[in-house]
C-alpha atoms as one frame of an Amber mdcrd trajectory, in Angstrom:
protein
 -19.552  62.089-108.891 -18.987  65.663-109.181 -22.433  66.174-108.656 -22.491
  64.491-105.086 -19.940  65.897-104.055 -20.312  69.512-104.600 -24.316  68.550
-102.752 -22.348  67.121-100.030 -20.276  70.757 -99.715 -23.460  72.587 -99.958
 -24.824  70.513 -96.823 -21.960  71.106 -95.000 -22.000  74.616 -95.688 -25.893
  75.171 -95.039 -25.491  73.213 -91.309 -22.370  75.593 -90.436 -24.884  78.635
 -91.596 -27.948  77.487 -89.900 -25.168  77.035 -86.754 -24.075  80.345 -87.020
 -27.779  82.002 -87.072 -28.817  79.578 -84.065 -25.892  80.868 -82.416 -26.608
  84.387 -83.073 -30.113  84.605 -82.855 -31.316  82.325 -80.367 -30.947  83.644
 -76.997 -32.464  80.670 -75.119 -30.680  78.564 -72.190 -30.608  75.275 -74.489
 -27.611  75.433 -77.142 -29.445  71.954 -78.139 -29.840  73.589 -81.826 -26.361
  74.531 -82.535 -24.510  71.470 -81.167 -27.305  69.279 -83.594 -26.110  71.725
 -86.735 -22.580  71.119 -85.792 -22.928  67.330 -85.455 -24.434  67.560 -88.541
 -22.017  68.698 -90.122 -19.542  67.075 -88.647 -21.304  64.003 -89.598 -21.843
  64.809 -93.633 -17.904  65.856 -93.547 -16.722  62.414 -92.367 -19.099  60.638
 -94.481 -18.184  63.322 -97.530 -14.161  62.138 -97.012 -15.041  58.572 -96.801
 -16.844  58.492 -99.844 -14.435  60.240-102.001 -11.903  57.893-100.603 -14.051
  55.305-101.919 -14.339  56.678-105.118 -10.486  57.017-105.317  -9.884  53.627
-104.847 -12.422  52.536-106.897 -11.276  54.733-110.036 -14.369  56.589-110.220
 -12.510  59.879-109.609  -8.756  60.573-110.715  -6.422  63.075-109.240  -5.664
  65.453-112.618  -3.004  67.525-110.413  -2.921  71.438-110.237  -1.764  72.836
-114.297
């Protein structure tokens, strides 16, 4: 589960990049490319929270509190 999880950050933090260089780069009238990255993202982080809330209540993860 850890596994998935850090892929699913990795996703979210590739779309935010590939935002940010769309937004930087591309001078063209159609912001079509950034608004897609940020859905994107928006999109994997919902479905990222869900599915650790999932796991939580089905005791495949376990809160092990800060030591």
């Amino acid at each position: 589960m850890k596994v998935v999880i850090a892929i699913g950050f990795f996703i979210i933090l590739g779309s935010l990049a590939s935002a940010f260089f769309f937004l930087m780069k591309d001078r063209s009238k159609s912001p079509k490319t950034v608004v897609r990255s940020l859905t994107v993202r928006i999109g994997v982080s919902i479905a990222l929270f869900l599915m650790i809330l999932i796991a939580y209540s089905q005791g495949w993860i376990e809160p092990t509190g800060i030591r």
